[in-house]
Backbone as a chain_set.jsonl record, in Angstrom:
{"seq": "XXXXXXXXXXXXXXXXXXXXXXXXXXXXXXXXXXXXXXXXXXXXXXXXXXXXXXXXXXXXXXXXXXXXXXXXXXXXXXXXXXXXXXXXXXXXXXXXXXXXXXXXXXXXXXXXXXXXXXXXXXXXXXXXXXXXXXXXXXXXXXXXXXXXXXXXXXXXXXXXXXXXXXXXXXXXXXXXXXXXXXXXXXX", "coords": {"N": [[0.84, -1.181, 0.0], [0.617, 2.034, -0.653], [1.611, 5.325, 0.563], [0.46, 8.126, 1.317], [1.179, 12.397, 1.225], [-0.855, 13.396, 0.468], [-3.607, 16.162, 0.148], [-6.915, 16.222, 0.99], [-8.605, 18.179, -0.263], [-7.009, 18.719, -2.832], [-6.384, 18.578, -6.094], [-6.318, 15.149, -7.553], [-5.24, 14.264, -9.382], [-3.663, 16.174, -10.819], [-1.602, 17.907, -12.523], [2.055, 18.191, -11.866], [4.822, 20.138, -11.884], [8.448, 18.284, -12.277], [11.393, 18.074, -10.846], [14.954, 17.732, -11.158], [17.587, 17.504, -8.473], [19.239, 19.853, -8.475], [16.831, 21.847, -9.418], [16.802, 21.845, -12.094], [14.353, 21.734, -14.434], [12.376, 18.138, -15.321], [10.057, 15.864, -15.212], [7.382, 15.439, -15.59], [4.864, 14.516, -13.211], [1.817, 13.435, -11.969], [0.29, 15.083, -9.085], [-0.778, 12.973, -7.237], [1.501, 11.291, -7.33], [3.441, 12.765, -6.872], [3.584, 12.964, -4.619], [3.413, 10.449, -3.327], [4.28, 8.305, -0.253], [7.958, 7.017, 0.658], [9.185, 9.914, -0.708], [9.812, 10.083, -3.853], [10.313, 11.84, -6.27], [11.025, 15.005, -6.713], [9.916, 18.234, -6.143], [8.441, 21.544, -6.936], [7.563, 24.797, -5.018], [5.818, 27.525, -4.828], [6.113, 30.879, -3.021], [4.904, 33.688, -2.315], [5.341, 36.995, -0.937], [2.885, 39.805, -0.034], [3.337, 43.142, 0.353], [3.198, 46.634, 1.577], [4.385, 49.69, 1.374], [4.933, 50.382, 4.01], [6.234, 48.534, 4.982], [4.603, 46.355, 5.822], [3.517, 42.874, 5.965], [0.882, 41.007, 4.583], [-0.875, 39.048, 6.129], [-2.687, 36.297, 6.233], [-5.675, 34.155, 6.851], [-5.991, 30.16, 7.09], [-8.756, 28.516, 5.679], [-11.533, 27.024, 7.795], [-12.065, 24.29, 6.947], [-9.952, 23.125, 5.514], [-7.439, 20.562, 4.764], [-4.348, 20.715, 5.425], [-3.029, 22.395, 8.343], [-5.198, 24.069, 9.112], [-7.613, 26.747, 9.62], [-5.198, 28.737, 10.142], [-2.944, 31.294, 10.648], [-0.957, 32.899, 8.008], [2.014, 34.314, 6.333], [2.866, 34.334, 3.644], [1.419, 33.74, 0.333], [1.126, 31.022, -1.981], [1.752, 28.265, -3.446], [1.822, 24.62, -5.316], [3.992, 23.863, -8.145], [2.848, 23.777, -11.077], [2.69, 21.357, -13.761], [4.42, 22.303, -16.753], [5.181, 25.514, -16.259], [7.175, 27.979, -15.091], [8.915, 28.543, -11.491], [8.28, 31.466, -10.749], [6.773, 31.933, -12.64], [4.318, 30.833, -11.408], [4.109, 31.407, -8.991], [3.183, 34.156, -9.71], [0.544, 33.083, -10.368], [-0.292, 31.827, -8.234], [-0.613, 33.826, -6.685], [-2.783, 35.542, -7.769], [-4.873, 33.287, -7.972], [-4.978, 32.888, -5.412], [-5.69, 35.333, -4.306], [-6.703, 36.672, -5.686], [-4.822, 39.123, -6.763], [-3.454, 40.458, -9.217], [-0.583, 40.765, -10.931], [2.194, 41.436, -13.301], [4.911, 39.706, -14.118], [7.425, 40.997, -13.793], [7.196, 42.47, -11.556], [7.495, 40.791, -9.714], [9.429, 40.175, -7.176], [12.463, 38.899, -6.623], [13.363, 36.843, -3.531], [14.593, 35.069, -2.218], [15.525, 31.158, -2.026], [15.043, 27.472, -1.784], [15.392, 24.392, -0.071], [14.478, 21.583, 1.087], [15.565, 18.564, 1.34], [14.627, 16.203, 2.283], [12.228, 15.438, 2.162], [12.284, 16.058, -0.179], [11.69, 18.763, -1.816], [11.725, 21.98, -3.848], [11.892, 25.739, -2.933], [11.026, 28.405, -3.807], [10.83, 31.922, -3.007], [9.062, 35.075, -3.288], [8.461, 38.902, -3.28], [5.682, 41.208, -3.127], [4.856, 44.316, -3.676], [2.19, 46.036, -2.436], [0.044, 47.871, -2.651], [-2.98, 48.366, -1.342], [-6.083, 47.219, 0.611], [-7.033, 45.149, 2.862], [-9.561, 44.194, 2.043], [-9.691, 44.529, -0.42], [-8.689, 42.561, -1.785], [-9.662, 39.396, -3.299], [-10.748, 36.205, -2.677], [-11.248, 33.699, -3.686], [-11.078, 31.014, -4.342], [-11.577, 29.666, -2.125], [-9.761, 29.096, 0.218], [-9.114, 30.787, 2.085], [-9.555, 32.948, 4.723], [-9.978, 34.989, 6.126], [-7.932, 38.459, 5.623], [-5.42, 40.406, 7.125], [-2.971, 43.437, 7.48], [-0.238, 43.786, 8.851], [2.394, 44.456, 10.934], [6.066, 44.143, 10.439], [7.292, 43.226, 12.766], [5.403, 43.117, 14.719], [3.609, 40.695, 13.483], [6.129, 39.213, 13.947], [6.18, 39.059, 16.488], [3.86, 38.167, 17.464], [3.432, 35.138, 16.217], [5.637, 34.47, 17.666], [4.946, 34.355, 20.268], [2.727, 32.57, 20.066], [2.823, 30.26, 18.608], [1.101, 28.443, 17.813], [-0.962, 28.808, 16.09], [0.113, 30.029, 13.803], [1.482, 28.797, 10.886], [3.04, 29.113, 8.673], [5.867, 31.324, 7.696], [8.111, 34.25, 8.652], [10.983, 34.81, 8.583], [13.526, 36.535, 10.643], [15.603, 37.351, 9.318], [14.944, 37.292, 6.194], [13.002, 39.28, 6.796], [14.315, 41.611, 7.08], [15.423, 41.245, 3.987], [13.361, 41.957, 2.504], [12.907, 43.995, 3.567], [15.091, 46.132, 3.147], [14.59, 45.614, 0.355], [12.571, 47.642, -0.354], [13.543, 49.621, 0.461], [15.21, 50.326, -1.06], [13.276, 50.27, -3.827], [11.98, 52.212, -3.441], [9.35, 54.689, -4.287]], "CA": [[0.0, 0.0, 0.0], [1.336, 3.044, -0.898], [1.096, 6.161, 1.368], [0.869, 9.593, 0.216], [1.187, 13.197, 1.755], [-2.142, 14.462, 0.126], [-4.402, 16.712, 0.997], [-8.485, 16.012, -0.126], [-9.074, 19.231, -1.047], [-6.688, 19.293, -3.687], [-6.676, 17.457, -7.195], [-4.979, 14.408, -7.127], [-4.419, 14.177, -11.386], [-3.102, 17.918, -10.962], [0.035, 17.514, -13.269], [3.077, 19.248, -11.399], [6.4, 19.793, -12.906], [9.152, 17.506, -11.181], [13.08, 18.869, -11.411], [16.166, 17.033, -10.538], [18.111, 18.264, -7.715], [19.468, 21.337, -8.869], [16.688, 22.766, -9.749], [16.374, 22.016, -13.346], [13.068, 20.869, -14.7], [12.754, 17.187, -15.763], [8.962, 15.057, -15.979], [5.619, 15.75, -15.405], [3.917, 13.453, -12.488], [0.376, 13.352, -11.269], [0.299, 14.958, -7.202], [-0.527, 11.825, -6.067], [2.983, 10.197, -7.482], [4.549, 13.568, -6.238], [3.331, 12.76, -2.687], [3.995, 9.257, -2.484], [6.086, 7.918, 0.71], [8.371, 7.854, 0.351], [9.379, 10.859, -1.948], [10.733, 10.129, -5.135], [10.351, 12.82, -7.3], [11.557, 16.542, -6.744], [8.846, 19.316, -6.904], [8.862, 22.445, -6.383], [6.671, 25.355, -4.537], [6.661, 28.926, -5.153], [5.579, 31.386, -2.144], [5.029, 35.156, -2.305], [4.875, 38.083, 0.498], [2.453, 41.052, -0.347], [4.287, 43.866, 1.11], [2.967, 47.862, 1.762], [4.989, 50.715, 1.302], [4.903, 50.744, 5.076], [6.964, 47.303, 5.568], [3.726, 45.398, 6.343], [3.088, 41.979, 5.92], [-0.259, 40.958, 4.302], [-1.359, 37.815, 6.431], [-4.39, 35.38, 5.616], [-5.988, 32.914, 7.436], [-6.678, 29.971, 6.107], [-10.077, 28.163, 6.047], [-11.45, 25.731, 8.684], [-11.934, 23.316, 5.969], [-8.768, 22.34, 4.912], [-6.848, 19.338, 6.109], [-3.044, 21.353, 5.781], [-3.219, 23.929, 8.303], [-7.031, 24.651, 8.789], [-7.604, 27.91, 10.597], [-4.128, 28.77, 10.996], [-2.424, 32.685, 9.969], [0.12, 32.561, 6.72], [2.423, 35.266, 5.83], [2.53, 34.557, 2.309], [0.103, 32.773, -0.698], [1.747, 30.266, -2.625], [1.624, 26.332, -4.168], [2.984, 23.701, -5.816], [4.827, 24.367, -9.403], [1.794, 23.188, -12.322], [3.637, 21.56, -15.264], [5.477, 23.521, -17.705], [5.316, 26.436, -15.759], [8.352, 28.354, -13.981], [8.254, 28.738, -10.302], [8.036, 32.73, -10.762], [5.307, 32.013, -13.086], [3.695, 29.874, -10.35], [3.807, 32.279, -7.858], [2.308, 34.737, -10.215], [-0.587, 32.069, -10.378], [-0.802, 31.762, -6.769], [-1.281, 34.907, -5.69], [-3.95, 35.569, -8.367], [-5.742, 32.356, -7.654], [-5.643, 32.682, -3.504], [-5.606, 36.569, -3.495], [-7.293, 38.005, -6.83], [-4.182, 40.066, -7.306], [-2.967, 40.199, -10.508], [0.727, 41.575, -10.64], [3.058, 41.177, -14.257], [6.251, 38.977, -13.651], [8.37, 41.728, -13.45], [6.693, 43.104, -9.927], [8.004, 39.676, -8.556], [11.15, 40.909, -6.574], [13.275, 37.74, -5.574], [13.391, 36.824, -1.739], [15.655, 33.761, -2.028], [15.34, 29.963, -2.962], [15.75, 26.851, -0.549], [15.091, 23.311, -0.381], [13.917, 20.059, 1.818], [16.039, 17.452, 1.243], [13.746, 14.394, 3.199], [10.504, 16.016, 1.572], [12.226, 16.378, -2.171], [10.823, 20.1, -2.257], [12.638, 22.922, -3.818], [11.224, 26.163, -2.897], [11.272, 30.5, -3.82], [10.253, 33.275, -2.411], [9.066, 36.452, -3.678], [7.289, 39.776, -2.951], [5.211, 42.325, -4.414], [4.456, 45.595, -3.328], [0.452, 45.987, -2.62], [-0.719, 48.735, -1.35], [-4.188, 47.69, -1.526], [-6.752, 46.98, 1.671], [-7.262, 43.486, 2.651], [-10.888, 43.964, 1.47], [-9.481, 44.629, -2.351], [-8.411, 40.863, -2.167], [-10.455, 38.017, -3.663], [-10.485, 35.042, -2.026], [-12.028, 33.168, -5.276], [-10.007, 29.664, -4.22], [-12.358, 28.929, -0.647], [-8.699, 28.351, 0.736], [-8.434, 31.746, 2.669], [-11.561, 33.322, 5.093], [-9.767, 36.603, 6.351], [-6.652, 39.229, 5.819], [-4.895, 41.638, 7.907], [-1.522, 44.06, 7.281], [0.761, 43.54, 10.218], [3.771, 45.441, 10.999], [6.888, 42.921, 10.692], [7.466, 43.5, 14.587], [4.061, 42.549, 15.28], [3.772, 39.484, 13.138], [7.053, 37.955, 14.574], [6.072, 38.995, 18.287], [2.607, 37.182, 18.108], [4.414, 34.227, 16.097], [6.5, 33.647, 19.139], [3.865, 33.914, 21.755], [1.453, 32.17, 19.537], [3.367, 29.701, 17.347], [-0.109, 27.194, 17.282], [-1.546, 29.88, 15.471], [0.692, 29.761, 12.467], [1.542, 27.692, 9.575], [4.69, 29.478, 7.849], [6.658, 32.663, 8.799], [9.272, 34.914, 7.227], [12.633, 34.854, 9.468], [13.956, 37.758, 10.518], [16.367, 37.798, 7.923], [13.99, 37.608, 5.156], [12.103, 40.122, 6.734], [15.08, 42.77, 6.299], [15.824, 41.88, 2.514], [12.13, 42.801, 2.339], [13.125, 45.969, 4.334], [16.227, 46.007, 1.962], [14.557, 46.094, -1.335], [11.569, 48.135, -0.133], [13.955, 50.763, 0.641], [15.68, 50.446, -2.932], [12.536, 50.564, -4.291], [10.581, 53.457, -3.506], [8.879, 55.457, -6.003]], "C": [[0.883, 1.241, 0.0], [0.721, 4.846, 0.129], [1.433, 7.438, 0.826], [0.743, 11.092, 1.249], [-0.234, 14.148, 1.559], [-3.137, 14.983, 1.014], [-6.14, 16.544, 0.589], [-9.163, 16.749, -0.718], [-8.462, 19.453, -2.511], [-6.463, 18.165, -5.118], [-5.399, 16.707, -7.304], [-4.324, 14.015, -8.458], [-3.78, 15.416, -11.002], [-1.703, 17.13, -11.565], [0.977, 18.488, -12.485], [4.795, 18.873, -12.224], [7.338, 19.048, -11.716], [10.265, 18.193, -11.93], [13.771, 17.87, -10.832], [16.436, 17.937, -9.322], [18.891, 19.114, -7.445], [18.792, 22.226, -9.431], [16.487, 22.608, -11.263], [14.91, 21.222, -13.879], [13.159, 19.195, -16.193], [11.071, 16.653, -16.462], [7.997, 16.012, -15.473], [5.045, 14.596, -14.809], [2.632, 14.005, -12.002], [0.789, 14.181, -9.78], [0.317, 13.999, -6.603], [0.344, 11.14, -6.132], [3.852, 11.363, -6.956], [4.944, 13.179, -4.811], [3.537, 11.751, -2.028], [4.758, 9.229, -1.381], [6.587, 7.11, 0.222], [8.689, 8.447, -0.551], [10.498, 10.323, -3.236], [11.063, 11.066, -6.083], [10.49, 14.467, -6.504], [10.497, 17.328, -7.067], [9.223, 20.983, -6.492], [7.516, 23.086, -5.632], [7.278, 26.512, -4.555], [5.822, 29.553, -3.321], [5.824, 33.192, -2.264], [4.074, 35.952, -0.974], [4.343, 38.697, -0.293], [2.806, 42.081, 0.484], [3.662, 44.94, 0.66], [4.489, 48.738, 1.588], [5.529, 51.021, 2.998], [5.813, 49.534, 5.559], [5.978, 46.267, 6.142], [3.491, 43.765, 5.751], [1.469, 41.375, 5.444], [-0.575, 39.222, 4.551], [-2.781, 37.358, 6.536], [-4.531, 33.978, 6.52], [-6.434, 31.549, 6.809], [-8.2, 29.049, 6.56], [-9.896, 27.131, 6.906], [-10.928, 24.566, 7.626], [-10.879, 22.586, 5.57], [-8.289, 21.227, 5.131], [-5.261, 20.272, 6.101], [-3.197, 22.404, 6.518], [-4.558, 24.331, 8.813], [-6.592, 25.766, 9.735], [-6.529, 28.675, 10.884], [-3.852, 30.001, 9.962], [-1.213, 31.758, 9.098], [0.765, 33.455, 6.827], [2.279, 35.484, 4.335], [1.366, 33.395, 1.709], [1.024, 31.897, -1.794], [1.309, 28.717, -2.898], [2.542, 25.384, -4.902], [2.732, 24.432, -7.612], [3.878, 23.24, -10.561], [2.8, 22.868, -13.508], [3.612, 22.531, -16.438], [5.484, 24.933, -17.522], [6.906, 26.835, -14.795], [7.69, 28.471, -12.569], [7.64, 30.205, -10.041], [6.821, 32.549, -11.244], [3.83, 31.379, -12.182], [3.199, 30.687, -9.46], [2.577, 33.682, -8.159], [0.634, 34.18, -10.382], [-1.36, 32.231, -9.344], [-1.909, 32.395, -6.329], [-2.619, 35.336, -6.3], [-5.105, 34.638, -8.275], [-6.33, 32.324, -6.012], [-6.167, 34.041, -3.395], [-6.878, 37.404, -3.922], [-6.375, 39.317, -7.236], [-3.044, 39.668, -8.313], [-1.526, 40.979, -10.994], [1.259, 41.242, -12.445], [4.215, 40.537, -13.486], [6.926, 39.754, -13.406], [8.144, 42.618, -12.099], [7.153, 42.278, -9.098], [9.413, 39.426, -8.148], [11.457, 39.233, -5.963], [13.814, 37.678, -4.515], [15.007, 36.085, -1.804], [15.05, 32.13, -2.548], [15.689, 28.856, -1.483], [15.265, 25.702, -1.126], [14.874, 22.118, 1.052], [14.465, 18.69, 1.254], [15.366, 15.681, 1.542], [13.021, 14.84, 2.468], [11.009, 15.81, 0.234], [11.674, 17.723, -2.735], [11.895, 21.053, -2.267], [11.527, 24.636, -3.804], [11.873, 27.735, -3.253], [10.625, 30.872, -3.382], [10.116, 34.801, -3.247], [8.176, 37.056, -2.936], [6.971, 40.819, -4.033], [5.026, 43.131, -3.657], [2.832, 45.579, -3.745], [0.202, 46.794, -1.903], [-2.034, 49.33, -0.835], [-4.622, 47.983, 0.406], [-7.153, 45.424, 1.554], [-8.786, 43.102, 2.351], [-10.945, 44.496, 0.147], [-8.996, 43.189, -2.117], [-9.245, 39.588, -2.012], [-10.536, 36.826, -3.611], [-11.616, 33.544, -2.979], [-12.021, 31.484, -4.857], [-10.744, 29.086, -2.889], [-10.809, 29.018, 0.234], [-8.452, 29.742, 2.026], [-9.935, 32.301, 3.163], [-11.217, 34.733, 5.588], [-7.996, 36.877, 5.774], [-6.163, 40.574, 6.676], [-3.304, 42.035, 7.024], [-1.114, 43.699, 8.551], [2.181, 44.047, 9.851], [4.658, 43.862, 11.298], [7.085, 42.2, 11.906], [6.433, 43.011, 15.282], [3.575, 41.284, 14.717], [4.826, 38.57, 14.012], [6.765, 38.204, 16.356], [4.863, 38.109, 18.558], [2.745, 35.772, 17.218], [5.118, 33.629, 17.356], [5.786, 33.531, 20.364], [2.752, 32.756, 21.059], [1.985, 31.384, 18.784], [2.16, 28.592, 16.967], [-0.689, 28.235, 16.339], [-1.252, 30.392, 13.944], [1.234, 28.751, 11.594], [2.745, 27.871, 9.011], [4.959, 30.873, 8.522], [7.795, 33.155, 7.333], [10.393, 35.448, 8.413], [12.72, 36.199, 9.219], [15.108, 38.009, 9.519], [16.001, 37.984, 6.657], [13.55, 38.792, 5.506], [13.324, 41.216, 6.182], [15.768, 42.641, 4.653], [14.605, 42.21, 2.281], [12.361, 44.347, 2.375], [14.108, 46.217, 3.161], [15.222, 46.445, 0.323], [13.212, 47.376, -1.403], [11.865, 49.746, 0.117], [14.789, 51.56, -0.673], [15.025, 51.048, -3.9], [11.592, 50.952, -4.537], [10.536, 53.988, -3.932], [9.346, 56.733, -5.324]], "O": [[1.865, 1.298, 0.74], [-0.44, 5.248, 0.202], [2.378, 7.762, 0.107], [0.07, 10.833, 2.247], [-0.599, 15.155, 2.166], [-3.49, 14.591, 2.126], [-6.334, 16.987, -0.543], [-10.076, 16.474, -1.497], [-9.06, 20.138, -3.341], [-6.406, 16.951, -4.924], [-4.211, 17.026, -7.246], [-3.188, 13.565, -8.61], [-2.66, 14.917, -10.895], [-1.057, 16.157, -11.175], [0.617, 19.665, -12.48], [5.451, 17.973, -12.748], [7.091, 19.152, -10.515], [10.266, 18.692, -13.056], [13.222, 17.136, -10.011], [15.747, 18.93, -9.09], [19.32, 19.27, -6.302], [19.307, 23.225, -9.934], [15.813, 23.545, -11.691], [14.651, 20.069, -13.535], [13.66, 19.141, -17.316], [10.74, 16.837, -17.634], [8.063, 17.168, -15.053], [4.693, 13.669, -15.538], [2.598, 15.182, -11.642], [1.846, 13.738, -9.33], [1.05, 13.788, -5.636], [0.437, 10.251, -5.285], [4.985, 11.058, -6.582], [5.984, 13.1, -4.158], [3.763, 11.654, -0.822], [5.778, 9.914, -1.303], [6.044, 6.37, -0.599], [8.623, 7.792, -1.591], [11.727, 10.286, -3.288], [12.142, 11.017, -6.673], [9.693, 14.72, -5.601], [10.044, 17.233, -8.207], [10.185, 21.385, -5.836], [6.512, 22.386, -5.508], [8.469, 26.794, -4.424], [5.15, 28.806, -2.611], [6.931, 33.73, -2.28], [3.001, 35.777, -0.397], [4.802, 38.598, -1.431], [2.486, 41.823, 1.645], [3.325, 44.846, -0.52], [5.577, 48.179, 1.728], [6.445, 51.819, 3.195], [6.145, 49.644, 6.739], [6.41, 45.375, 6.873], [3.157, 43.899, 4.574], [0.782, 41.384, 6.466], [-0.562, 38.351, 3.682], [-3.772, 38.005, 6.871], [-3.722, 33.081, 6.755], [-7.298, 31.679, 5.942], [-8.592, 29.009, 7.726], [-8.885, 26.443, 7.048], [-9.797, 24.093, 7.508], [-10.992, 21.392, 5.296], [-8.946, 20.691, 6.023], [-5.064, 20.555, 7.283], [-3.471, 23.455, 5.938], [-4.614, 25.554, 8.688], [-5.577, 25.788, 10.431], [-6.666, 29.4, 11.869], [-4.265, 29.984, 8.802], [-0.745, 30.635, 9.28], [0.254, 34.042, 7.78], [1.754, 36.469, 3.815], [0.712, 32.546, 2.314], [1.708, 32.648, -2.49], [0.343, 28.248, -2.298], [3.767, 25.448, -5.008], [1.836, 25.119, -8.104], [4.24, 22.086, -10.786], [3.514, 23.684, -14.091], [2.763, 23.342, -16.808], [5.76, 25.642, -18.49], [7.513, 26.077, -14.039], [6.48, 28.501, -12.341], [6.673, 30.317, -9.287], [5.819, 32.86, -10.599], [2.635, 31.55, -12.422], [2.009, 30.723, -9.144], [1.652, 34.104, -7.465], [-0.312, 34.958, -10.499], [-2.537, 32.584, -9.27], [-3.056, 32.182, -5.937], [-3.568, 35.51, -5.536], [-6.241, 35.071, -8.466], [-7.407, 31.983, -5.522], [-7.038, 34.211, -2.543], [-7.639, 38.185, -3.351], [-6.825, 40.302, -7.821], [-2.106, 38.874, -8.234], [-1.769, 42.053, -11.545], [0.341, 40.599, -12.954], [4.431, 40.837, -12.312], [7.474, 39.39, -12.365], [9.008, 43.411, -11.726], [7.326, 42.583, -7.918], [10.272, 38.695, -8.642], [10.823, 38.605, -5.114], [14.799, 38.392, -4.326], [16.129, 36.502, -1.517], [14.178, 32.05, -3.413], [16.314, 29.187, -0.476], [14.804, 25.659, -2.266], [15.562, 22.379, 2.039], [13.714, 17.848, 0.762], [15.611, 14.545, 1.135], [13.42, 14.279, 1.447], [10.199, 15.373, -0.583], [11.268, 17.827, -3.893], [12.744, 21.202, -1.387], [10.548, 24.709, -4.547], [13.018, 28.091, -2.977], [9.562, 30.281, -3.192], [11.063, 35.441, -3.703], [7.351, 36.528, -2.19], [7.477, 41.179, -5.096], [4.996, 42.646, -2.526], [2.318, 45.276, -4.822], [0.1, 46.686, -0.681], [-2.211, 50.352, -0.172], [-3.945, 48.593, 1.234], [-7.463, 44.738, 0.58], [-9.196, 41.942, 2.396], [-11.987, 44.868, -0.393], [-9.35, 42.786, -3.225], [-9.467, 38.931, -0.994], [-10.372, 36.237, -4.679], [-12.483, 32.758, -2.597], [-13.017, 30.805, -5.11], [-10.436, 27.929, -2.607], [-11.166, 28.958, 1.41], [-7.557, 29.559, 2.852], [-11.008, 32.251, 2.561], [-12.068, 35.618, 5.492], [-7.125, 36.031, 5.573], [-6.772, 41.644, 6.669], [-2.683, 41.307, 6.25], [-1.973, 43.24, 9.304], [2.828, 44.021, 8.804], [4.298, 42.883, 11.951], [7.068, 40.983, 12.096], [6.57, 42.506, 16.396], [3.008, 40.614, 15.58], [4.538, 37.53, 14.605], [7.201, 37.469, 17.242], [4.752, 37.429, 19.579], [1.87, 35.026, 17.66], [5.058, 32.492, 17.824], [6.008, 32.749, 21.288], [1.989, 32.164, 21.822], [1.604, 31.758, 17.675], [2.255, 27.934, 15.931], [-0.571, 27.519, 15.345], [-2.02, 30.94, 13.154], [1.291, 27.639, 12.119], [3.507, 26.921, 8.829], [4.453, 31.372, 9.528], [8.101, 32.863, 6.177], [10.36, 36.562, 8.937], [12.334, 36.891, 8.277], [15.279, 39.132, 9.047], [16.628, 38.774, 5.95], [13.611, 39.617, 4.594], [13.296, 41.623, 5.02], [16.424, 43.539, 4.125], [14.691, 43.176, 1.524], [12.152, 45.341, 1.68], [13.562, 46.565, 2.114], [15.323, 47.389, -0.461], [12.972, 47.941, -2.47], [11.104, 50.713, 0.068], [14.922, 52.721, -1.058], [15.457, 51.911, -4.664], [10.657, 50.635, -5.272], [11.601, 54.357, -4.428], [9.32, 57.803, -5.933]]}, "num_chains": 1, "name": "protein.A"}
C-alpha cells in the first residue's frame, strides 16, 4: 500500500512539474505520485509576500476546511509548481488564484530559494508591493476566510507567543531583505 502526503481538497491528477536536484526541470507526475512515501520525485513550490509601502506583511488565514493547516495565519500565498510552468510564473498564479491580485512577472522581486532534502521540495520566495486593503483581495479559491496588514514587529512577536496559530513565517532575515529592497525601491 502506498502512502501519500495528500491533501483532499486538492486534485490528485493535478500535473506538477518535477526537477532534478538542482533545480532544473525534468517530468511531469500526477500529485498523487509527487506525494507518495516515500518521496521520489523533486517538486517544487513557489511562495510570495504582499508587502505595503509601510513594511507590512499581508497575512491570511486559512479556512477551517482544509486538512493542511485549517484555521491557521500565513504570511505569504503560494503552491505547488503546475507543469510547464516556472516557479516565478507559479507564484504569479498563486497569488492571483488565492488573493485576486494580478501583478506582471516583473513586480516579482526575488526573496531567495531553498530546499527540503527528506521532503524532495525545492522552494522560492518572492514579494510584491500591494498597497491595496485586505478587502481589495479576492479570495475566489475557498482556501483563505480573512486578511490583515501587520507590521513585521508585530507578526514575529505574536508568532513567538502564539506559534499554534501559524503555519509558515518569514525569518527575521527575510524580513530585512524585504526591508532592503523596499527601501531600494521606492517610487
Amino acid at each position: 500500500m502506498k502512502m501519500t502526503m495528500n491533501h483532499p481538497t486538492e486534485p490528485q491528477n493535478e500535473l506538477l512539474q518535477c526537477f532534478d536536484e538542482h533545480g532544473t526541470p525534468t517530468v511531469v507526475r500526477t500529485r498523487s505520485e509527487v506525494k507518495e512515501l516515500p518521496p521520489r520525485w523533486w517538486y517544487a513550490t513557489s511562495k510570495v509576500w504582499l508587502v505595503n509601502d509601510q513594511g507590512q506583511l499581508m497575512c491570511s488565514k486559512r479556512a477551517d476546511g482544509l486538512s493542511g493547516n485549517p484555521g491557521k495565519w500565513q504570511t505569504y500565498f503560494g503552491g505547488h509548481v503546475a507543469a510547464g510552468i516556472s516557479i516565478k510564473e507559479s507564484a504569479q498564479r498563486e497569488l492571483e488564484e488565492e488573493a485576486g491580485v494580478s501583478r506582471p512577472l516583473e513586480d516579482f522581486y526575488f526573496i531567495d530559494r531553498g530546499r527540503d532534502d527528506v521532503k524532495k521540495v525545492q522552494y522560492e520566495f518572492y514579494a510584491v508591493r500591494f498597497n491595496g486593503q485586505p478587502s481589495d483581495l479576492h479570495f475566489s479559491d475557498n482556501e483563505v476566510t480573512e486578511a490583515k496588514w501587520m507590521n513585521m514587529e508585530e507578526y514575529w512577536s505574536d508568532q513567538e507567543k502564539n506559534p499554534e496559530r501559524w503555519c509558515n513565517g518569514c525569518t527575521l532575515e527575510l524580513q530585512q531583505i524585504i526591508r532592503d529592497w523596499l527601501e531600494k525601491s521606492a517610487v
